[in-house]
Each structure stands twice: as structure tokens, then as C-alpha cells.
C-alpha positions as CSV (number, residue, x, y, z in Angstrom):
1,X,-0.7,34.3,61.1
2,X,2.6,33.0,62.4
3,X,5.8,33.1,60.0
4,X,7.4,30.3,60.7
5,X,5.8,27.2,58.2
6,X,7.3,24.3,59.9
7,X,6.4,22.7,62.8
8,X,8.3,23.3,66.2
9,X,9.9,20.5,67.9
10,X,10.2,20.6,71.7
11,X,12.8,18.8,73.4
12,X,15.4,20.1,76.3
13,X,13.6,22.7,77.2
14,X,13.8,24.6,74.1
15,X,11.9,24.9,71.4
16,X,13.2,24.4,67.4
17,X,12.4,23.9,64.1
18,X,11.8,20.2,62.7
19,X,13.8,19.2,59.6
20,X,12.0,18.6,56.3
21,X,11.2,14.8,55.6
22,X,11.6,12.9,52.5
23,X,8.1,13.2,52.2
24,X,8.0,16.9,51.9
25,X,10.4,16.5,48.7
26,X,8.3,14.2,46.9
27,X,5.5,16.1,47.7
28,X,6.9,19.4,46.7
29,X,8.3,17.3,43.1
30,X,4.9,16.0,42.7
31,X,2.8,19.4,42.7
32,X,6.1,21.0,40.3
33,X,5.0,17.7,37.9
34,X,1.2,18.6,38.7
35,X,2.1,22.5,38.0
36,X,3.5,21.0,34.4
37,X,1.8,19.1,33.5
38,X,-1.4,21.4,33.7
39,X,0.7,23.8,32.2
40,X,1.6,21.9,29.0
41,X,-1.8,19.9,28.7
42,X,-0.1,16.0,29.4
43,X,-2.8,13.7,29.9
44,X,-5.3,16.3,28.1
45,X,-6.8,14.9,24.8
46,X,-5.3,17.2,21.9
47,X,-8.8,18.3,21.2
48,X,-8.8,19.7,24.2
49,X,-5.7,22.0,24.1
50,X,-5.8,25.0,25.0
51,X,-3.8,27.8,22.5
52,X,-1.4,28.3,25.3
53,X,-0.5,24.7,26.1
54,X,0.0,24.5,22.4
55,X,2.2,27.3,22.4
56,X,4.1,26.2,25.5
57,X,4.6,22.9,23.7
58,X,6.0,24.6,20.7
59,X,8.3,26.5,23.1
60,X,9.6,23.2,24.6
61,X,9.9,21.8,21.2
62,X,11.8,24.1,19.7
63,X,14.3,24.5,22.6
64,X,14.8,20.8,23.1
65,X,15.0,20.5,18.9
66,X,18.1,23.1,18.9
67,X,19.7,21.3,21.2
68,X,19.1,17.7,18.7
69,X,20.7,19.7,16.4
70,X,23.1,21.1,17.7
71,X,23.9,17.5,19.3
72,X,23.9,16.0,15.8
73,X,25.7,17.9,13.0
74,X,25.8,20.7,11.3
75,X,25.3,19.5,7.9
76,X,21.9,17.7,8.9
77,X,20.4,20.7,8.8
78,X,21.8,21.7,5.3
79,X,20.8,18.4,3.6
80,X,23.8,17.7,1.8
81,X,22.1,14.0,1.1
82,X,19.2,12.2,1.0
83,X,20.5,10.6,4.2
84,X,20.1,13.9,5.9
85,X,17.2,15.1,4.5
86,X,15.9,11.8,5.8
87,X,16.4,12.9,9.5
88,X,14.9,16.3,9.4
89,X,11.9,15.0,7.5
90,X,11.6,11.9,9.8
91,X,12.3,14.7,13.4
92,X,10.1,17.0,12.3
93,X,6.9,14.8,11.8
94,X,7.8,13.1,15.4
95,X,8.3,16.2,17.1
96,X,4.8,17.5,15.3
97,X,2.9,14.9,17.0
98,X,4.5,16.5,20.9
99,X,3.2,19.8,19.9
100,X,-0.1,18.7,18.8
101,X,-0.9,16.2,21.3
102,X,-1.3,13.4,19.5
103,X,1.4,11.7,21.3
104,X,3.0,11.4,24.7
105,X,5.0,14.5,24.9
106,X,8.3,13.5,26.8
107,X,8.4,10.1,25.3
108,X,8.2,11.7,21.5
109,X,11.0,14.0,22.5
110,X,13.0,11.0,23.5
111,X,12.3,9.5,20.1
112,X,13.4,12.0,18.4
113,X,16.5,12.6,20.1
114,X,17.0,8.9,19.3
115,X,17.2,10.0,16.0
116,X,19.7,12.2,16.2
117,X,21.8,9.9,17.6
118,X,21.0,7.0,15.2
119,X,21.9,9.7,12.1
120,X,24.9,11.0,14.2
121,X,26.4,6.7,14.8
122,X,25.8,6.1,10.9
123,X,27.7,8.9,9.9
124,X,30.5,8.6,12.1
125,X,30.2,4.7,10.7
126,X,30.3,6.0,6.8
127,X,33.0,8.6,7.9
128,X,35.0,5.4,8.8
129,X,33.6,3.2,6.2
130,X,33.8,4.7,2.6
131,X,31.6,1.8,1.2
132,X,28.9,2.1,3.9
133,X,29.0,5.9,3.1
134,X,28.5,5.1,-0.5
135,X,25.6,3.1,0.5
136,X,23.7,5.6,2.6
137,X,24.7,8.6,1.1
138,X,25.0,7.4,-2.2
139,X,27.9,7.9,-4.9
140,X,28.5,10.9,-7.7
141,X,28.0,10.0,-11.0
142,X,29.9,11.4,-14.0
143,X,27.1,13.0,-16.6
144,X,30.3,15.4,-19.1
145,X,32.9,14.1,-19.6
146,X,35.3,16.5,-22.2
147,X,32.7,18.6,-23.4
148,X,30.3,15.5,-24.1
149,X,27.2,14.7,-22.8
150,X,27.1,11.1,-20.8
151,X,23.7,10.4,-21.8
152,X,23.0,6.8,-19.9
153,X,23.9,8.6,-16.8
154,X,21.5,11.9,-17.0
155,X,18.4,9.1,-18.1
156,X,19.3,7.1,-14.9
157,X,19.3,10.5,-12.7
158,X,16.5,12.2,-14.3
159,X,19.0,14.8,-15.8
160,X,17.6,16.7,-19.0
161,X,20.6,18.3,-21.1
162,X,18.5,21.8,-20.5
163,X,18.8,21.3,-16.5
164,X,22.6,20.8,-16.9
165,X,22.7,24.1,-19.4
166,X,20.8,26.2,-16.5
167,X,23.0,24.4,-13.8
168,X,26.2,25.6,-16.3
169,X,24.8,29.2,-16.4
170,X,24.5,29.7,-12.8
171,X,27.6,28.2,-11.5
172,X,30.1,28.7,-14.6
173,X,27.8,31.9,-16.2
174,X,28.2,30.1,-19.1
175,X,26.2,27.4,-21.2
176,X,28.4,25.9,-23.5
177,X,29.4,22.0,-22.4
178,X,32.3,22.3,-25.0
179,X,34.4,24.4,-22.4
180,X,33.3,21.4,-19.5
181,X,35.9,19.1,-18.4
182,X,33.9,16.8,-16.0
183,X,30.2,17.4,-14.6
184,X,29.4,15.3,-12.1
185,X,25.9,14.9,-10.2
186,X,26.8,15.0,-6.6
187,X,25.5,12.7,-4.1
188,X,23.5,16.0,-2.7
189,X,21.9,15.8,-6.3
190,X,23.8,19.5,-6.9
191,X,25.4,18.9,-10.4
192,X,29.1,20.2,-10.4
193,X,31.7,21.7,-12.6
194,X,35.3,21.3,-13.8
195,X,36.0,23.7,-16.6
196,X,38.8,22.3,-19.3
């Protein structure tokens, strides 16, 4: 078997090697798509998965999800807010559907890096914009105020007086709302402390 794998030219009374065509790179990119996609199951039926295309899904998945992240902002993954508990409920459930097969697998990563993006451009907008922040993210409301309880404001937040008392003993290690300047519920729903 020779070793050479591309043709020989002849010309001049010499023999040499012919240079690869344009056609031989689009060939050689269409089996490394072919090799792929057989690899990761795309254009399989999900029932027809195999546990290793689900598992090199996952792989993919979870590498291209660090990188959302890590494209996006720290604090989406801490869900400070409602607005950012939003986006990692919203990313997972899209990214679910690449790793099951129940969608196209390269277009549902693109979604969800959309996303990202889209949660990134509206905090950078509320970061500019206090009043759009309030909006999104919401605002703190005041439920002590100088050792009282402000009763309207725990009914409209859902806020018994024995959820601030265990809130008190964890954070202060104390219970009694007399020695509480201001409690405020946060706009991450934490409830927080100012001791008199």
C-alpha cells in the first residue's frame, strides 16, 4: 500500500504532489459534522437516544451553560431577585429540552445564550436607571419601624410577625422587635436588620 494519499501530478518531467482542493475541506468538515452529529444524536428522535448521546449532550450543556454564566453575572446565579431567579428558572428548562432531545440542540443553546444576554442588557439598563430597577427587581419595603410592627406592610408581603421573630433570631440572635430600629423586607425577599 503506498504512503503517500494524494494524487501525483506529472508535469516537467517530474513527478509531485497535487495540492488539496476546496472540495477536500468541505468534505473533510462535512464527515467532522457527520462524526457529530452521530455522536450527539441530532436528527435522532429523543426516544431514540442512546444513554451516551444523552450524556454527551449533558457534557456540551453544562460546558456551554458555565460559559452563559460566566458571560452573564455573578449574582444570577445567587438570586438576589425575582429578576434573577427568573433567568436560571427560564435557562434551565431551555437547556433541558437540548439534553433531552426534545429540541434542536444548537439552536436551544443559542436561545439560551440569548437569555443571558437579554438579563445581562436589563440589568446594565436598571444599573443606569434606578426606576426601571425598581420595576424589575422590585423595591424594599419597611415592615419595623422603632421597635413596632408595620402591620399593612407584612399582610401585603405575606410576612407573619413569627417569620420576622425567627428571621430576628438568626441574624440578630435575638427576638425581641423592641431593640429593632428598622426591618426592612429586601427586594431578594431576605428580611433585614438595623438594631436601635
Amino acid at each position: 500500500m503506498p504512503r503517500e494519499t494524494l494524487p501525483r501530478k506529472f508535469g516537467k518531467g517530474r513527478d509531485t504532489l497535487a495540492k488539496p482542493s476546496p472540495g477536500d475541506k468541505i468534505l473533510a468538515m462535512n464527515a467532522f459534522w457527520n462524526f457529530v452529529g452521530t455522536l450527539l444524536g441530532l436528527g435522532v428522535r429523543p426516544d431514540e437516544l442512546t444513554f451516551v448521546q444523552i450524556s454527551l449532550r449533558g457534557v456540551v450543556v453544562f460546558i456551554a451553560t458555565l460559559i452563559m454564566i460566566r458571560l452573564g453575572h455573578k449574582r444570577s446565579l445567587a438570586r438576589k431577585t425575582a429578576f434573577d431567579a427568573v433567568l436560571l428558572v427560564i435557562l434551565a428548562s431551555v437547556l433541558s429540552r437540548a439534553i433531552n432531545g426534545s429540541a434542536a440542540f444548537f439552536a436551544t443553546l443559542g436561545g439560551g445564550l440569548v437569555l443571558v444576554l437579554l438579563h445581562r442588557l436589563l440589568a446594565l439598563i436598571a444599573f443606569h436607571s434606578h426606576s426601571f430597577g425598581c420595576l424589575i427587581k422590585g423595591r424594599p419595603e419597611l415592615i419595623i419601624e422603632d421597635g413596632d410592627f408595620v402591620l399593612s406592610a407584612m399582610h401585603r408581603n405575606h410576612i407573619s410577625t413569627h417569620d420576622v421573630e425567627e428571621d430576628m433570631r438568626l441574624s440578630l440572635r435575638d427576638d425581641d422587635v423592641s431593640k429593632v430600629r428598622k426591618g426592612r423586607v429586601e427586594r431578594s425577599g431576605d428580611i433585614s436588620f438595623i438594631r436601635k
